[in-house]
C-alpha positions as CSV (number, residue, x, y, z in Angstrom):
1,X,109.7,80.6,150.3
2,X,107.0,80.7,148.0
3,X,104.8,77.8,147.0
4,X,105.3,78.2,143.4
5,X,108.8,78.2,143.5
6,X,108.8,75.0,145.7
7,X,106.5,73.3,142.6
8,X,108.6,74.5,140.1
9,X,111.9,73.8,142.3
10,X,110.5,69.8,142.8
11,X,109.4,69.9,138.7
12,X,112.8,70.9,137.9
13,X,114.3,68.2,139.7
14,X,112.0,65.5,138.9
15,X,112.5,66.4,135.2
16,X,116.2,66.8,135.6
17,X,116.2,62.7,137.2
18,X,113.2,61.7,134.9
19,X,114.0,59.0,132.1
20,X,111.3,60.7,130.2
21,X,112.8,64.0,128.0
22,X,111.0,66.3,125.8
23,X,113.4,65.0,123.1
24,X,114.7,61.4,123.4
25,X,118.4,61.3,124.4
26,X,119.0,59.1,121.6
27,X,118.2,61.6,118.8
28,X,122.2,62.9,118.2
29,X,122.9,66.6,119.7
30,X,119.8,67.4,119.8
31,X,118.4,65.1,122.4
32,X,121.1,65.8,124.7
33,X,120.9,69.7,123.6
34,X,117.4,69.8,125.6
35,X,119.6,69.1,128.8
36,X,122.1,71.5,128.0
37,X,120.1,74.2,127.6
38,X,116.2,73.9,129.8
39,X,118.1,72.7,133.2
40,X,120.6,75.6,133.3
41,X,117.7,78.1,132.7
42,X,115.4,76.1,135.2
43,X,118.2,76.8,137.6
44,X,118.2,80.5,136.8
45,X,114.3,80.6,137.0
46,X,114.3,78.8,140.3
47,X,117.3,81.3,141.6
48,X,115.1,84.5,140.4
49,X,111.5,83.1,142.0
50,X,113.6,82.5,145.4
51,X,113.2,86.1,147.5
52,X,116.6,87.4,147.8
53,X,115.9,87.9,152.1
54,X,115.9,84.0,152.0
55,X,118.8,83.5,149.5
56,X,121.1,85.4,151.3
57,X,120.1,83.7,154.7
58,X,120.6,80.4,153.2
59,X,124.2,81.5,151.6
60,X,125.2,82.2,155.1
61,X,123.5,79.4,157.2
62,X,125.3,77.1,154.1
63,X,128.7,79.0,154.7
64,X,128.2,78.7,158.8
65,X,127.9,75.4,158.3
66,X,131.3,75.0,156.0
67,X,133.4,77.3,158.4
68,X,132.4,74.7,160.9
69,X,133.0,71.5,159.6
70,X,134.3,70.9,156.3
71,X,132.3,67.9,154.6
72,X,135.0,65.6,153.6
73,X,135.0,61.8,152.3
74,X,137.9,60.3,152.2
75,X,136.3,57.0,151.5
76,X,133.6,58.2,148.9
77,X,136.0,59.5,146.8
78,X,138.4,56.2,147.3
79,X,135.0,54.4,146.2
80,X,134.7,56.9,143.2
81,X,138.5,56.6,142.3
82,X,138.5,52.5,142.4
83,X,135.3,52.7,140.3
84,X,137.0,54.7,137.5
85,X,140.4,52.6,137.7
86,X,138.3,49.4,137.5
87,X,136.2,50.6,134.3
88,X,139.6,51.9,133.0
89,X,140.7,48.0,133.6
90,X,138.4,46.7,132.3
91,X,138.4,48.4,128.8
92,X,142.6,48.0,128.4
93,X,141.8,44.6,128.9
94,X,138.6,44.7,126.6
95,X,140.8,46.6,123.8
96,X,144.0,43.5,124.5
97,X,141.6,40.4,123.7
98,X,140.0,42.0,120.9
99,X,143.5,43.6,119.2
């Protein structure tokens, strides 16, 4: 793969984990709007600068991979699902004491 589209690639992501936007998330619509819209057409840059030789060998080295073994977490997504139920919890009761 290309250098440039590893840089660009690693900018993408440390942009898409930074704190730091190019508009603050706390402007309404349009801070999130910068999201919305420059990550999905990073992706779409990143997916064009990637040769298509080395994109298809990844799509089936990633589909080998799924045909033999299927990842699954049974206890990640009991983690996820007791996290939600307890934040759920936690606001019914939130919403009782102050009613």
């Amino acid at each position: 793969m290309p250098w440039y589209a590893r840089a660009f690639i690693i900018g993408l992501l440390g942009y898409a984990f930074s704190p730091i936007d190019l508009i603050p998330d706390f402007i309404p619509v349009i801070g999130l709007l910068d999201d919305l819209i420059l990550l999905p057409l990073g992706i779409l840059l990143a997916i064009k600068m990637i040769p298509p030789l080395v994109l298809q060998e990844s799509r089936i080295q990633a589909q080998q991979m799924l045909d033999q073994h299927r990842p699954l977490s049974w206890r990640g997504a009991l983690i996820i699902v007791l996290i939600w139920l307890t934040c759920a919890a936690l606001i019914v009761l939130w919403f009782l004491r102050w009613r």
